[in-house]
C-alpha positions in Angstrom: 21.5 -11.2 -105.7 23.8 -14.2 -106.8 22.7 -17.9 -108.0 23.4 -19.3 -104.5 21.3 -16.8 -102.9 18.7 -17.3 -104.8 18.5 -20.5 -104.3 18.3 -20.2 -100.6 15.5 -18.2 -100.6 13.9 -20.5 -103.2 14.6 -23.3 -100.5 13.0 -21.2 -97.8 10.2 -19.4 -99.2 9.5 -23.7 -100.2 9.8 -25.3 -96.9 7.2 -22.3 -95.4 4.7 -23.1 -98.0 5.2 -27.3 -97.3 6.4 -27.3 -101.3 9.2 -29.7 -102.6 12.6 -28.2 -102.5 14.5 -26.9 -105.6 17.2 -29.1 -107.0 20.1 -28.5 -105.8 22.4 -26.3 -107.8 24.4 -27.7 -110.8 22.3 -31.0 -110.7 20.9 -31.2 -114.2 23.9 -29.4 -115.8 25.1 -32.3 -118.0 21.6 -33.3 -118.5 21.1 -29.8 -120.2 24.6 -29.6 -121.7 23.3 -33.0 -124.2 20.3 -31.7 -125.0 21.7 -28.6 -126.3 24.0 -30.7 -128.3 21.6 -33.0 -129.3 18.9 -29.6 -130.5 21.7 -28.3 -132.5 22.1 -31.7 -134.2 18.5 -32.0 -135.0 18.2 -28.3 -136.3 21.1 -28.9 -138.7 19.1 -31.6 -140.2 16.8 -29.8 -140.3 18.3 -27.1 -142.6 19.8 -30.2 -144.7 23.5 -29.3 -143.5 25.2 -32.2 -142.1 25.6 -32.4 -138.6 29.4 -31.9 -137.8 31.3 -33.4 -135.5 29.6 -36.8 -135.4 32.4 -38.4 -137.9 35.4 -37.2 -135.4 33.8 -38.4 -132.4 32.9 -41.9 -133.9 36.4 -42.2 -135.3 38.3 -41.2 -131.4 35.9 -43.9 -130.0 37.4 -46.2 -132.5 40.5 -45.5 -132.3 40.3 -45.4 -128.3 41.0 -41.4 -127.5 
């Protein structure tokens, strides 16, 4: 059974039962996408490495890339 499938059962078996619908697919992507970022960060510091990438992104929002 794929993803989209899936979801349209989710969608049905949830409008028989009067329940709130599933969010649509792909919706909280981003959302996820920064958190996983923002875990890895945290577990670095964690450990006591340094968290990389945070000097290259502050220096391309200087310098306007």
């Amino acid at each position: 059974m794929s993803i989209t499938q899936q979801y349209l059962l989710d969608t049905y078996r949830a409008r028989q039962h009067g329940d709130p619908t599933p969010p649509a697919l792909g919706t909280h992507d981003w959302q996820v996408m920064r958190e996983l970022a923002d875990h890895r960060r945290f577990r670095a510091a964690l450990t006591g490495r340094p968290a990389r990438g945070r000097i290259r992104v502050a220096l391309a929002r200087l310098l306007g890339r």
